[in-house]
BAVEXDREN-40865 format. One record per residue (C-alpha): x, y, z. Coordinates in Angstrom, 3 decimals, decimal comma. Layout:
// residues N
{{X Y Z}}
...
***
This chain:
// residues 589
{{-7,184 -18,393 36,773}}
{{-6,269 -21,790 35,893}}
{{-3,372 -24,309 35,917}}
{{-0,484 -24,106 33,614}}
{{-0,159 -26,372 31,066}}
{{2,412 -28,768 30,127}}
{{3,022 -30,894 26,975}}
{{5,781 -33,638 26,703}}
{{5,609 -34,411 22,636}}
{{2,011 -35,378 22,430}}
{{1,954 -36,577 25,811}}
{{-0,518 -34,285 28,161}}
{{1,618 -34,060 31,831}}
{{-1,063 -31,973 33,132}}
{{-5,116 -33,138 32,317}}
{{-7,352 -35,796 32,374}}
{{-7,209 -38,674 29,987}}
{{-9,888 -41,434 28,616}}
{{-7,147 -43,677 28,959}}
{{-6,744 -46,182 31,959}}
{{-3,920 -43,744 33,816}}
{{-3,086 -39,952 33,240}}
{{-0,833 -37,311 34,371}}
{{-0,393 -34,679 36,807}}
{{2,809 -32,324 37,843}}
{{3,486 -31,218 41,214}}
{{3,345 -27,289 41,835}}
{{6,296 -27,402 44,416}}
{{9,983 -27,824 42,821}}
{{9,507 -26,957 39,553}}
{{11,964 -25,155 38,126}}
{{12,603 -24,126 34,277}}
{{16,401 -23,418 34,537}}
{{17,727 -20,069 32,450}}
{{20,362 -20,608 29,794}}
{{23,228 -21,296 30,572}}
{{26,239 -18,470 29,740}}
{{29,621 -19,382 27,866}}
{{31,984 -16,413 28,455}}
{{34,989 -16,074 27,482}}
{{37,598 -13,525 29,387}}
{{39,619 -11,100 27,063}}
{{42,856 -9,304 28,245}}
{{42,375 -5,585 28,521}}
{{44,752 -2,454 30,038}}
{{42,572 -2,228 32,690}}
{{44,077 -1,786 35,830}}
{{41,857 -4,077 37,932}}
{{38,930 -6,577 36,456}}
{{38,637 -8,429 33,583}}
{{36,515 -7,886 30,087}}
{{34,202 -10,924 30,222}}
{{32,618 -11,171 27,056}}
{{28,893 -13,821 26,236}}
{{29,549 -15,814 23,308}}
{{26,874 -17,611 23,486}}
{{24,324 -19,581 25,673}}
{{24,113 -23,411 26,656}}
{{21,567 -25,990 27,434}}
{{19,132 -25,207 30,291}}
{{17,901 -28,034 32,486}}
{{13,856 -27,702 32,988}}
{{12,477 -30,239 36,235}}
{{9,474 -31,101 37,806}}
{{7,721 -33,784 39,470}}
{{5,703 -35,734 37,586}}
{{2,192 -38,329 39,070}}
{{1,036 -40,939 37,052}}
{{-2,301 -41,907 38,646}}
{{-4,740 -44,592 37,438}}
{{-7,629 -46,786 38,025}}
{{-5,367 -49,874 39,803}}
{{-1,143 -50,834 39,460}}
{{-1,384 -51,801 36,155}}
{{-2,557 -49,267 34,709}}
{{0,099 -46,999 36,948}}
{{2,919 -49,172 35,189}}
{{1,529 -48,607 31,536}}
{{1,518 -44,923 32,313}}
{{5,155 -45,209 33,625}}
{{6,058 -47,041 30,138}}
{{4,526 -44,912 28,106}}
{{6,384 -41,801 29,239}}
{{9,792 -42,770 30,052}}
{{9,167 -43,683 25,833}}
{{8,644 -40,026 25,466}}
{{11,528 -39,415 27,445}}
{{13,627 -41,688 25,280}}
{{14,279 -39,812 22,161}}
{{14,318 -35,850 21,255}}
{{11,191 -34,402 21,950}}
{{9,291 -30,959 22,931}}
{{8,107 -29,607 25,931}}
{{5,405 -26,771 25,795}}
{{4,162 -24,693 28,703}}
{{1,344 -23,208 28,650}}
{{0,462 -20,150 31,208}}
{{-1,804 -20,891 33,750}}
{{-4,045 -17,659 32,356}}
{{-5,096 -19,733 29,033}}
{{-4,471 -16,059 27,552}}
{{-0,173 -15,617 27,282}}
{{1,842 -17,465 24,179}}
{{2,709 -20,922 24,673}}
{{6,448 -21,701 25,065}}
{{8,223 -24,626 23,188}}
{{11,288 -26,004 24,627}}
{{13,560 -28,463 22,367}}
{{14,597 -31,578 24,233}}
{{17,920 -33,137 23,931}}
{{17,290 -35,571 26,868}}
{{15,395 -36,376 29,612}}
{{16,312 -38,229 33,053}}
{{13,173 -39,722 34,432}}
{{14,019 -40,974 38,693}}
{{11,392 -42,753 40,615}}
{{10,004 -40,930 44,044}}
{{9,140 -43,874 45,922}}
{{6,089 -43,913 48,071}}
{{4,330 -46,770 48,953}}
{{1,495 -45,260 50,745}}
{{0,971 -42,850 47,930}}
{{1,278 -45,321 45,176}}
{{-0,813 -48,184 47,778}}
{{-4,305 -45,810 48,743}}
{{-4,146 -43,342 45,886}}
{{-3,009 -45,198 43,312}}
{{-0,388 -42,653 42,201}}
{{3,542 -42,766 41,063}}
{{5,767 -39,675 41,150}}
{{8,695 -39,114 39,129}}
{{11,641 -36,516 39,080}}
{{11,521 -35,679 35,443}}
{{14,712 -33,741 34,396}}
{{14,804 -32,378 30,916}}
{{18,126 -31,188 28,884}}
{{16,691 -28,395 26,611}}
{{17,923 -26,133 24,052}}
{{19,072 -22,859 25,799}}
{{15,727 -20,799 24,656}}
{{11,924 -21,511 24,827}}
{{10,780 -20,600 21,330}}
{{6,869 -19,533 20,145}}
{{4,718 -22,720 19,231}}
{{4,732 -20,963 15,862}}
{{7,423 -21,027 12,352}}
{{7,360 -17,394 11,175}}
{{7,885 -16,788 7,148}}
{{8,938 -14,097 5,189}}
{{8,871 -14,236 1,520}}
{{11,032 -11,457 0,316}}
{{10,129 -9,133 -2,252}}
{{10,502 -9,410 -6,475}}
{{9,808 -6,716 -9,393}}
{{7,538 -5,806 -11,625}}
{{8,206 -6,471 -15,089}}
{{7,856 -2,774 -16,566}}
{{9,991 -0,716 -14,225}}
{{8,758 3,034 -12,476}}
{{10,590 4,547 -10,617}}
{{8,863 8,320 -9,812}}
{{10,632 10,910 -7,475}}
{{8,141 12,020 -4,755}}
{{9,839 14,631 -3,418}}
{{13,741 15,904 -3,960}}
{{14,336 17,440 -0,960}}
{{15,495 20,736 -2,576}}
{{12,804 22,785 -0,959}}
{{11,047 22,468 2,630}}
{{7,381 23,470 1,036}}
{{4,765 20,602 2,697}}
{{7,752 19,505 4,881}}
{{7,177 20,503 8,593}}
{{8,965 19,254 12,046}}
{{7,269 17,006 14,554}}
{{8,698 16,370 17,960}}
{{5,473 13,893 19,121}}
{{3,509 10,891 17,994}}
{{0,568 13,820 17,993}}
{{-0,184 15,489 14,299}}
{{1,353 19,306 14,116}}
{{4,439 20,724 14,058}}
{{7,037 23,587 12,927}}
{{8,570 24,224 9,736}}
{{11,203 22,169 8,468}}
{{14,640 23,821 7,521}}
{{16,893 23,562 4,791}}
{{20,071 21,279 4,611}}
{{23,471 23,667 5,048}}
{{26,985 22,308 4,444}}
{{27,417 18,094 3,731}}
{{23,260 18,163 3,283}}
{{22,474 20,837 0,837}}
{{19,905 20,090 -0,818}}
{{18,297 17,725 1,547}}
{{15,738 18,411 4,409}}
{{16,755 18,827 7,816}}
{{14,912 18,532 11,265}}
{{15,671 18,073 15,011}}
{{15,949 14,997 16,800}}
{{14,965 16,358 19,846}}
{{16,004 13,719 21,933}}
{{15,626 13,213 25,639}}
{{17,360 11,123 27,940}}
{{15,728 7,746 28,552}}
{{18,320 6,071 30,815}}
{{21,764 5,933 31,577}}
{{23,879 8,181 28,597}}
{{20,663 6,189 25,925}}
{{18,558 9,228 24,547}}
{{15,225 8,388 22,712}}
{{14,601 10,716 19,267}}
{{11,516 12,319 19,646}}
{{11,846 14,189 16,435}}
{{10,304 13,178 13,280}}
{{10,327 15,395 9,286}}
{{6,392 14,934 7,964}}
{{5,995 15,653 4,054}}
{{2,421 16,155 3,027}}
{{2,055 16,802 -0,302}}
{{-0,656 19,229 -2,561}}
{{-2,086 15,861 -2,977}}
{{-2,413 12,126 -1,979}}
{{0,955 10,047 -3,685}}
{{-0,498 7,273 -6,169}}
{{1,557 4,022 -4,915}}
{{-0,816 1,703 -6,082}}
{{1,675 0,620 -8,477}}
{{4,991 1,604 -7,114}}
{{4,642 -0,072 -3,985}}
{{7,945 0,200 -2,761}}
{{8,955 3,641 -1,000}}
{{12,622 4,201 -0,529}}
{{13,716 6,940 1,592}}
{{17,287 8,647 1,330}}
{{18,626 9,519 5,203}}
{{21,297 10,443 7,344}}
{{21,466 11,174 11,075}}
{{23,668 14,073 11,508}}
{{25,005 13,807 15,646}}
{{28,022 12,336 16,869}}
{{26,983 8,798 18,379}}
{{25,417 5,480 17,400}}
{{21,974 5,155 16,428}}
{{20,702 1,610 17,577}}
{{18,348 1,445 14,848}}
{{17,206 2,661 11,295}}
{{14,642 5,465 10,587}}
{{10,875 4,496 10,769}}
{{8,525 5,345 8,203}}
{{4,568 6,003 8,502}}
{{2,183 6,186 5,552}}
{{-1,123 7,913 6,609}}
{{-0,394 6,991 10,120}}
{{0,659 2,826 9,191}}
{{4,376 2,293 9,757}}
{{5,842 0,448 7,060}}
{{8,039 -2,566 6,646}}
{{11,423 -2,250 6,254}}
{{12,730 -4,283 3,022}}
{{16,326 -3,225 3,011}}
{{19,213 -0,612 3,706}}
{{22,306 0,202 1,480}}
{{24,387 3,223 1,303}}
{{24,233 5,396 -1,620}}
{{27,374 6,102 -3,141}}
{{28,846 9,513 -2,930}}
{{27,014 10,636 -0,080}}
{{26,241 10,520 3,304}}
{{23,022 9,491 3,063}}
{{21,355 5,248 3,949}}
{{19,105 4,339 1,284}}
{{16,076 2,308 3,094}}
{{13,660 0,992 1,072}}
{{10,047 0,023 2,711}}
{{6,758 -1,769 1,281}}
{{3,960 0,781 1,215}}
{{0,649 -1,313 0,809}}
{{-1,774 0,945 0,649}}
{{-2,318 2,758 -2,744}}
{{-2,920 6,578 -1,952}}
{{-1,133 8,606 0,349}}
{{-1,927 11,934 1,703}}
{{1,410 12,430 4,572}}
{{4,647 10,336 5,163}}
{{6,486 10,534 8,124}}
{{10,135 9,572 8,599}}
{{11,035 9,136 12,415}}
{{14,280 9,212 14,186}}
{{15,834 6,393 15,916}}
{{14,012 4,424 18,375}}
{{17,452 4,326 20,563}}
{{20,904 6,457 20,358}}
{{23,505 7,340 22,567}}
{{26,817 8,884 22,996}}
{{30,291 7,714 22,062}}
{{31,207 6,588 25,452}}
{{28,146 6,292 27,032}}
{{28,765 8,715 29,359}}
{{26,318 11,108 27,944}}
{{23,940 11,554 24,931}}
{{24,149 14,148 22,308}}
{{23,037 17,847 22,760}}
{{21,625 18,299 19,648}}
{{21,003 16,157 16,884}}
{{18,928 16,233 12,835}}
{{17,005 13,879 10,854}}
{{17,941 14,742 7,469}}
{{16,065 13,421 4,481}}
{{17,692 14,094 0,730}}
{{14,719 12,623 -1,203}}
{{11,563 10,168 -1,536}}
{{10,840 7,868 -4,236}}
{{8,263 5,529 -5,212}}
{{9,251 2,327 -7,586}}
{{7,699 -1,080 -8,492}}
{{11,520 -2,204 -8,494}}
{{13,183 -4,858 -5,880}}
{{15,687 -3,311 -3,481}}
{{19,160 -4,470 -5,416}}
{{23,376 -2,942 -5,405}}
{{23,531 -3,071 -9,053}}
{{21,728 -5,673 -10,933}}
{{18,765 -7,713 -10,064}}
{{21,679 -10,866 -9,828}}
{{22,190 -9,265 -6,630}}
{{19,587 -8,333 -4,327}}
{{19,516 -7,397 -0,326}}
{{16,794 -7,742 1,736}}
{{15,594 -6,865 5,268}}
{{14,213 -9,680 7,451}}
{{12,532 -8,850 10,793}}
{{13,467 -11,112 13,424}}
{{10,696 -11,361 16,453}}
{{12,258 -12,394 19,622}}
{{14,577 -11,862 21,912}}
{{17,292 -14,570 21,254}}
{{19,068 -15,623 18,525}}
{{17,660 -18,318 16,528}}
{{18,087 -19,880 13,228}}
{{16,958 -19,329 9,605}}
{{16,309 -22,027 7,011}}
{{16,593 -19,912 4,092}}
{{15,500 -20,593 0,490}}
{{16,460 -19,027 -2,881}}
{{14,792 -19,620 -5,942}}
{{13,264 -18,435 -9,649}}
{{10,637 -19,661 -11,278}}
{{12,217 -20,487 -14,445}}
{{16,218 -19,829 -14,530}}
{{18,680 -21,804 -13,079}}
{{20,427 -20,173 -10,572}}
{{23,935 -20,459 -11,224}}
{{26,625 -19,335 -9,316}}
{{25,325 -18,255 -5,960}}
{{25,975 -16,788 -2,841}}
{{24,116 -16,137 0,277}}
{{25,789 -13,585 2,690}}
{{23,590 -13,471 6,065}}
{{24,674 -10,458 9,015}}
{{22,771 -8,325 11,358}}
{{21,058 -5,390 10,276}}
{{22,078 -2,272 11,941}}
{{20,525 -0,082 9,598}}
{{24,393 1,252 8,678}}
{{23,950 0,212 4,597}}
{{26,533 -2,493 4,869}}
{{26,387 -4,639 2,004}}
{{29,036 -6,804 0,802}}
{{29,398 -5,649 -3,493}}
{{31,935 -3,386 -4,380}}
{{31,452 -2,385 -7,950}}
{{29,850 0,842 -6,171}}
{{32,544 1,526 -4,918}}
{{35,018 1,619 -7,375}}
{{37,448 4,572 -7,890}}
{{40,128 3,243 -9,979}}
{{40,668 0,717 -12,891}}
{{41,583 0,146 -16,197}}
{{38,641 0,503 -19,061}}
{{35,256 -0,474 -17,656}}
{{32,299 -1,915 -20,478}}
{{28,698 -2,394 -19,794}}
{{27,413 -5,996 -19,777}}
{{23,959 -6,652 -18,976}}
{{24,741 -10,293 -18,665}}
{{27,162 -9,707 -15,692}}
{{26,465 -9,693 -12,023}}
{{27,456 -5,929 -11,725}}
{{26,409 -4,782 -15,048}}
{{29,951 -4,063 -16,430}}
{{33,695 -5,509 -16,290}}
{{36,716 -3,731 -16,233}}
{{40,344 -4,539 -17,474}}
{{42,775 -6,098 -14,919}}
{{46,113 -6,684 -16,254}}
{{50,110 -5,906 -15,601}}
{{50,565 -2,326 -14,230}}
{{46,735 -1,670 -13,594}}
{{45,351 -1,772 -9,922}}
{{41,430 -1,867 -9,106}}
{{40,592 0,102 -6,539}}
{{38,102 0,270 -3,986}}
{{36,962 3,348 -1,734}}
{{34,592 2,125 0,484}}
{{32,936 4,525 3,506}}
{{34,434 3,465 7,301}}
{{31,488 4,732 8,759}}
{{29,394 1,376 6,549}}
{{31,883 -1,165 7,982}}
{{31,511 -2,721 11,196}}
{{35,021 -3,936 13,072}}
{{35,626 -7,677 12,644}}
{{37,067 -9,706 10,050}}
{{36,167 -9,549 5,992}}
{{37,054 -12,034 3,396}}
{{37,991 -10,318 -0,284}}
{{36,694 -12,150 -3,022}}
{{36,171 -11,161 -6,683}}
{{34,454 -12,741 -9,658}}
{{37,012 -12,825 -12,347}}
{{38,276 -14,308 -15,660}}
{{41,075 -14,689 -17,990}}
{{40,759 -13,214 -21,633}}
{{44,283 -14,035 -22,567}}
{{47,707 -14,908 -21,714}}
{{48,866 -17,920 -19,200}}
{{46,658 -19,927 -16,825}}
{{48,333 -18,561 -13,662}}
{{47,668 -15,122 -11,867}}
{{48,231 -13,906 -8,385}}
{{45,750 -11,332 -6,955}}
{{47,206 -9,915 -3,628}}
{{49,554 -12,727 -3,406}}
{{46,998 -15,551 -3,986}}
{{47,978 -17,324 -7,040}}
{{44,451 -18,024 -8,685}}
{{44,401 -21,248 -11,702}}
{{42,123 -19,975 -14,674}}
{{42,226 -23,817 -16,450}}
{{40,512 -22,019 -19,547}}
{{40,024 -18,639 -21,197}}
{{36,464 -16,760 -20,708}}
{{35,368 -18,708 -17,938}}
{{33,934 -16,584 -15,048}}
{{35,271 -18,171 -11,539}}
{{34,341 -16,714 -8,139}}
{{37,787 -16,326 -6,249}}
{{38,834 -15,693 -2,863}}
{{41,366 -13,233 -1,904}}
{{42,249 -12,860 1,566}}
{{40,936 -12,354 4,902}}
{{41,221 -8,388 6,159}}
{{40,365 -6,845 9,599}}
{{38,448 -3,752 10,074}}
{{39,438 -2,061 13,467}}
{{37,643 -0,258 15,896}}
{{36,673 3,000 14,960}}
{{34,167 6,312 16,012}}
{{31,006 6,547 14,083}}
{{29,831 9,180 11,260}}
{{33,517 9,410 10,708}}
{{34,705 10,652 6,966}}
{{37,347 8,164 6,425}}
{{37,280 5,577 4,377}}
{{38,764 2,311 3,497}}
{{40,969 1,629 0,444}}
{{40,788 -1,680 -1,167}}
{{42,986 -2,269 -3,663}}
{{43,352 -5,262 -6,280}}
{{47,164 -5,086 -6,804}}
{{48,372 -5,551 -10,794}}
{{51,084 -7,793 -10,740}}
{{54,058 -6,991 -13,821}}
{{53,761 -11,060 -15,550}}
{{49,833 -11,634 -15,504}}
{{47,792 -13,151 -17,510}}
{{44,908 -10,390 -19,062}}
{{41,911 -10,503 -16,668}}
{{38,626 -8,887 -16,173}}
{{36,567 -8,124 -13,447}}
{{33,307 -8,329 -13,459}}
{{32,350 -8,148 -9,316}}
{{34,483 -8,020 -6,010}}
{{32,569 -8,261 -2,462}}
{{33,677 -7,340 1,070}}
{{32,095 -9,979 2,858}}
{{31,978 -9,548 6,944}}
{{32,259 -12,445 7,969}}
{{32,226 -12,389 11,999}}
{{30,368 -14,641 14,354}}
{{26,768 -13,142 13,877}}
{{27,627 -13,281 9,887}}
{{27,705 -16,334 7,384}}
{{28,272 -17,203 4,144}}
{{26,990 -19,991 1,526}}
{{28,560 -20,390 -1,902}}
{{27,152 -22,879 -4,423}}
{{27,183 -23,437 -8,407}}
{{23,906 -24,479 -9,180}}
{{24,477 -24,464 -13,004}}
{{23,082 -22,394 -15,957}}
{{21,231 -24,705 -18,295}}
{{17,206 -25,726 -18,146}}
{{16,509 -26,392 -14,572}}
{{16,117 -30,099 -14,387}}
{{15,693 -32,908 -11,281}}
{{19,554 -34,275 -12,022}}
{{20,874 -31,022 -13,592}}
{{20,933 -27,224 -13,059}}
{{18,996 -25,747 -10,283}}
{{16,539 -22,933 -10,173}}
{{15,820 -23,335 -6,278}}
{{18,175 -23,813 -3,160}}
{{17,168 -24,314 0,222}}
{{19,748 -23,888 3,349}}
{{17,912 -26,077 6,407}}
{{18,704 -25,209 10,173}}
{{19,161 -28,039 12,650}}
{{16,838 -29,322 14,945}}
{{16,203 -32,058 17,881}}
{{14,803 -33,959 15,276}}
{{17,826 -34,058 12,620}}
{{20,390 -31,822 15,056}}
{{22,665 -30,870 11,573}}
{{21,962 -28,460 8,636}}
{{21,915 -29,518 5,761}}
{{21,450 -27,802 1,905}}
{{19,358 -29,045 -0,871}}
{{18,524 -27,822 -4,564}}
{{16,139 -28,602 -7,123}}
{{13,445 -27,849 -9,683}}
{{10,081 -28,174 -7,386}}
{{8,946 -25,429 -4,534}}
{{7,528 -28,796 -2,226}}
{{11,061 -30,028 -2,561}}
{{10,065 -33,211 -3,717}}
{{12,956 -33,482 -6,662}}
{{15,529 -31,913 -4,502}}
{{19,081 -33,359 -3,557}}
{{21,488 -33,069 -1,212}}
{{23,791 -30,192 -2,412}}
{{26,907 -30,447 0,021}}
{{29,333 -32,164 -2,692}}
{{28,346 -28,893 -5,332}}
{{29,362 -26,269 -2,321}}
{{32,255 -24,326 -2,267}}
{{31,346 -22,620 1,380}}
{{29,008 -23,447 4,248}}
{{27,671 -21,129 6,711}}
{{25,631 -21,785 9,262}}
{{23,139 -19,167 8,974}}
{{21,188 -17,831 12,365}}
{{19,095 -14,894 12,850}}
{{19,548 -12,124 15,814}}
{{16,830 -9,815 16,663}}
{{15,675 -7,477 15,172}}
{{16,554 -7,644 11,826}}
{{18,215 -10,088 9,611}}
{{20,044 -8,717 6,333}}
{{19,755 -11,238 3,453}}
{{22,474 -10,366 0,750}}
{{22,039 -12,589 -2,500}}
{{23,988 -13,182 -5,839}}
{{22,768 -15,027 -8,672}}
{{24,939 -15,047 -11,543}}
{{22,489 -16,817 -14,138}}
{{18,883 -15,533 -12,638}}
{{17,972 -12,034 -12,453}}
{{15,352 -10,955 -9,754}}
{{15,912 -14,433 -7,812}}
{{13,263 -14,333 -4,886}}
{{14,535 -15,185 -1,060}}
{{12,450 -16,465 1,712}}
{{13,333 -17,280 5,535}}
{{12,013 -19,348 7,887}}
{{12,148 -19,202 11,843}}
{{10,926 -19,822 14,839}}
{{11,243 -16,889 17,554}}
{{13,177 -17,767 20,220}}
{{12,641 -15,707 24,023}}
{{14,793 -16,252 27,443}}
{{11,868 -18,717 29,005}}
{{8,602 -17,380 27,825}}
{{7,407 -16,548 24,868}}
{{6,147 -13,168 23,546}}
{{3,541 -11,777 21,297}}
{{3,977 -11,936 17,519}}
{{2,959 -9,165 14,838}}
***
């Protein structure tokens, strides 16, 4: 086995050079720090102790010594020069293992203290300097590699073809390994007739967590045809009281699939997931149980637990709420600290228009932030293709809009109310749930905030759900609605809110592409840009057309991407990111 290798910007620490001087690093007092915690304490009933809660992680300080050898003094004090200029601006330091064979780590310098070890006898008959080299890094090493997803669009003739309804177990059978074989499958009772049941079978992996060993296996009369319909979604439930720390997974001949989204499908109990099946003929899906579950308390896991599947479907069709103006998608995160995303949105011909980009964890739950779905009461709804929700419905004196939307979909924290809304008559002034909301003209959709609302705490799989409601006031102007959205907007969550425009995308006009930059050493800000060209080369800074600016990062394992374009249907989204670990860096798919 070798050395390990280090890397101060281009600068080679460890190595020979064809230069007059070169580098080395001492093995002994070398240290690469650890993040560095920021807690905060919460009060509590507890009786004794405190809750201490991580919200979030602070620079780490890497050091080492540091030789600069050479051929005489000169050539000592050229080497000295030429890295204390390295350690004078924002650079990179990247580790290499020693075994040539592990990931190479990439720290992000903020600073760097370089202190003299004086020695004249070293520096006199071996014609070598050492240096304390102290480095102020980002918190987390990150992979020497950017990681891109390009999210998913449709195909211009839709299909959408239903596999398999779930209304009978035939070609359905249990499986409680990884190994082919099984029992039969058994059919939904009660909340999931209908639908396909199996059982979790879950054993107890550590400490209250139980692992699902169970997985449902459909293998039809013969092979599926997706060579077209690319796109499988699968319509799920877990039916156990306790958390699931993760969607289902899903395996096409044996190949587990990539998860493009989760949403919850109205009037059921059931998670829509949608995954991208590439190859074009299969013979036997399998839908597996959580990777991770446990109990309400933690105390103990659950005695018996079922997968239950209501249906599978094949469709050439972009995972979307209600229109293609609004679109979700799944982003896995590699890693195993939180990093950020520089995120872009864009069409190839249509400008944009009004959009939003919502940005949370995925827990696999079916959050997403639209609420036409959800809908329960209102005055006369019309269909409008040319909306964002495909319809509008009256808002006026005496008539609430009302919202029913699942508790067990809503995780506790904070959500702001916002609706897309317009005036078709009457006076300029409204108030919506006490916000008094200007419409300066008649017919012009605006994009409105209501209020902020908190979710509490509360047990999952439960049946109740929350009631949003749009109050009518008695003196208001007529309004429609075309779109409200619940948007979560906690610490892990952000959102972005732009008008781009509607007319021909153009370098000084309307946009048709939008690109939300994370900081770095380098330029240690975000920033947002829009434009016309995918190399960015017409775009401009967009700050001064924003309405809202989050400050989107990505936790592993999965990043939920919720988009609304108001003038572009089937808008494409794409994420960049580099994985970030503790200190070393891990393997990439």
């Amino acid at each position: 086995m070798g050395r390990p290798q280090y890397s101060l910007g281009q600068l080679e620490l460890i190595g020979d050079s064809d230069s007059e001087y070169w580098f080395d690093v001492y093995g002994e007092n070398r240290s690469h720090g650890k993040p560095q915690p920021i807690t905060q304490t919460i009060s509590t009933l507890l009786q004794d102790g405190s809750k201490v809660v991580t919200t979030g992680h602070d620079n780490r300080e890497i050091s080492m010594f540091v030789v600069v050898e050479g051929s005489d003094l000169m050539s000592l004090a050229e080497g000295e020069a030429t890295l204390f200029l390295e350690c004078s601006k924002p650079t990179t330091l990247t580790y290499t293992p020693a075994d040539g064979i592990g990931p190479a780590t990439v720290f992000e310098v903020w600073a760097a203290d370089l202190e003299p070890d004086y020695d004249d006898l070293l520096e006199v008959q071996q014609l070598q300097r050492a240096y304390k080299l102290t480095l102020t890094c980002e918190p987390f090493g990150g992979s020497d590699v950017e990681i891109t997803t390009v999210g998913v669009t449709s195909a211009a003739s839709p299909s959408t073809v239903v596999i398999n309804d779930g209304s009978s177990v035939t070609n359905w059978t249990q499986q409680f390994t990884d190994a082919p074989g099984g029992s039969a499958a058994t059919a939904g009772a009660g909340l999931y007739v209908g639908a396909v049941t199996g059982s979790l079978n879950p054993f107890n992996d550590y400490g209250g967590h139980y692992r699902a060993q169970g997985s449902l296996v459909y293998t039809p009369a013969s092979p599926v045809d997706m060579s077209v319909t690319t796109f499988l979604q699968v319509d799920w439930d877990i039916d156990f009281y306790g958390y699931a720390d993760r969607p289902v997974q899903v395996f096409a001949d044996g190949l587990e699939l990539t998860m493009l989204s989760s949403v919850a499908v109205p009037g059921t109990p059931y998670t829509r997931t949608t995954f991208l099946c590439p190859d074009a003929s299969v013979a036997s899906f399998r839908i597996k149980g959580p990777r991770s579950m446990h109990s309400v308390d933690g105390s103990g896991g659950p005695v018996a637990g079922s997968l239950v599947v209501d249906q599978l479907v094949r469709t050439n069709q972009a995972p979307s709420t209600s229109t293609l103006r609004q679109k979700v998608s799944s982003i896995p995160i590699c890693g195993s600290a939180r990093t950020q995303a520089t995120l872009k949105v864009e069409h190839a011909s249509s400008a944009l228009g009004y959009t939003m980009v919502h940005t949370y964890p995925d827990l696999g739950d079916g959050y997403t932030p639209d609420l036409r779905r959800w809908r329960t009461a209102s005055g006369a709804v019309t269909s409008d293709s040319s909306l964002i929700s495909g319809s509008r419905n009256v808002w006026n004196g005496g008539v609430a809009t009302v919202y029913t939307i699942p508790l067990r979909i809503l995780r506790p924290g904070p959500y702001l109310f916002a609706a897309r809304v317009r005036r078709t008559s009457g006076t300029g002034v409204a108030v919506l749930n006490g916000t008094s909301v200007n419409f300066p003209a008649s017919n012009v959709w605006q994009t409105v905030p209501i209020g902020i609302y908190e979710v509490g705490d509360h047990l999952p799989n439960t049946a109740f759900s929350y009631i949003l409601t749009l109050a009518a006031g008695t003196n208001t102007p007529s309004i429609e609605i075309d779109e409200g959205w619940f948007f979560y907007v906690g610490d892990d969550a952000a959102l972005t809110r732009i008008d781009l425009g509607t007319g021909s995308p153009s370098a000084s006009g309307s946009s048709n592409r939008l690109f939300l930059k994370t900081p770095s050493t380098a330029r240690p800000y975000p920033s947002m840009w829009r434009g016309t060209l995918a190399d960015e080369s017409d775009s401009r800074n967009a700050v001064v057309d924003t309405d809202a600016w989050g400050d989107h990062q990505a936790a592993p394992t999965a990043l939920t991407v919720f988009t609304v374009t108001s003038n572009a249907l089937d808008a494409q989204v794409s994420a960049t990111y580099r994985p970030r670990w503790h200190t070393h860096a891990g393997p990439l798919p």
